[in-house]
N, C-alpha and C positions, 0 to 999 in steps of 0.2 A: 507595594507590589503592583505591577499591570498586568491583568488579566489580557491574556494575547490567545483568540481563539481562529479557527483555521478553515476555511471550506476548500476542500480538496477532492474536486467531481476529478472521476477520470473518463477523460476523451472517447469510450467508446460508443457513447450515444448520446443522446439527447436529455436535455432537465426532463425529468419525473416529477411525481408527486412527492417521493419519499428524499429526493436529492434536494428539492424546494424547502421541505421540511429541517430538512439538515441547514441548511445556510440560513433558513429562519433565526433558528435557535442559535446558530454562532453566533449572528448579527446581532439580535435582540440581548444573547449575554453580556457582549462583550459592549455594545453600548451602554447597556444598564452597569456595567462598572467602569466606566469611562475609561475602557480597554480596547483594543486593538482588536480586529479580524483581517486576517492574510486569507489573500485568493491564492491557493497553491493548485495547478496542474498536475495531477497523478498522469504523467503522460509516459512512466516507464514501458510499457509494453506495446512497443513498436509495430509489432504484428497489429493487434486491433486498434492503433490511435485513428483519429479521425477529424482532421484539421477544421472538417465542417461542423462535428461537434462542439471543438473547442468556441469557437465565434457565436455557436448558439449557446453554448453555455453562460457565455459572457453579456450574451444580447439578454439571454435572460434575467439575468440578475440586475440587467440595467431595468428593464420591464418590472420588474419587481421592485424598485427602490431602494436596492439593499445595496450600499457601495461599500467596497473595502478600502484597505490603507496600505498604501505602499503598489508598488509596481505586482504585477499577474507575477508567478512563478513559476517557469518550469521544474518538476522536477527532473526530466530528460538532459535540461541543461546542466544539472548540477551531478553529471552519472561521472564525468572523474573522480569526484570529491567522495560521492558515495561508493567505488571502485576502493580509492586510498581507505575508508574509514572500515570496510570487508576486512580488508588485505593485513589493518590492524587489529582486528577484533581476532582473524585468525592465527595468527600471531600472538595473539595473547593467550590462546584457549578461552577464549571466549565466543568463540563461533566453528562450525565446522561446516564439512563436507557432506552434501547429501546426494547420494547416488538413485535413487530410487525414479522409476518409469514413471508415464503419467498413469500406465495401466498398475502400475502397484499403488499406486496412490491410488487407483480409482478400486482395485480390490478392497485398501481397506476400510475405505468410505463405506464400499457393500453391506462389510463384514460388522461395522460398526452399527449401521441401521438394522443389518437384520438380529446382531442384539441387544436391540435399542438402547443404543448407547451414542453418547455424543460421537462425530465424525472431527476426528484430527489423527495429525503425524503423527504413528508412534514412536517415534523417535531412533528408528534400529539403526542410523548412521553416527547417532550422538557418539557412540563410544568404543564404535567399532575397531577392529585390528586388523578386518578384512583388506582384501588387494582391491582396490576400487574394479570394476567393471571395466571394459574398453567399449569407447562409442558413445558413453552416456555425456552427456554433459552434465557436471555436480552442477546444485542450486548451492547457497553460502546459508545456512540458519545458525541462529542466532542462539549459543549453551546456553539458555537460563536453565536453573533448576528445577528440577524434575517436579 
């Protein structure tokens, strides 16, 4: 088996501490088992990419001595293929439709904090029957089990 591990900064700012930290430990695992680290691009989110980002990102890790294997990866480049593999998941029922605002998602973050409880989706598009919204654009999330 090759352990194949992955550093996947996204474009919208600059190396950190904590992003440093992260490619450390890919770098450092995956050479300690004479396995693979892929530089992948999180560069889906068009609105905040930042192409000046990306080159420091890269200038960093060269500054750092930590080189990977194989060619940088966009994931932006690969948004067809990620499009087709949506398009099957929902298809299969194995993914759905999620209609909800950024302000209902940001309600229930509120609702969650103030009782002190973890913040995530609660899921009310998972199994709905409802007429979708007009105007919203769905996001595609992924039915794993509850």
């Amino acid at each position: 088996m090759t352990i194949v591990t992955r550093f996947p900064p996204s474009p919208t700012g600059f190396m950190h501490i904590g992003t440093a930290r992260t490619a450390l430990f890919n770098w450092l695992y995956a050479r300690r088992h004479s396995g693979k680290m892929l530089f992948r691009i999180e560069d889906t989110d068009r609105a905040r990419h930042n192409e000046e980002a990306v080159v420091a990102l890269i200038n960093a890790m060269k500054w750092l001595e930590m080189d990977w294997d194989g060619e940088i990866v966009s994931q932006f480049s690969m948004r067809e293929r990620h499009a087709e593999v949506a398009r099957e998941l929902l298809a299969a029922g194995k993914a759905y439709y999620c209609y909800c605002t950024p302000e209902e998602l940001e309600e229930m973050r509120e609702k969650a904090r103030a009782e002190g409880k973890p913040t995530f989706y609660d899921r009310r598009w998972r199994d709905s029957t409802a007429t979708p919204p007009v105007g919203i654009d769905p996001v595609i999330r992924i039915k794993s089990p509850p």
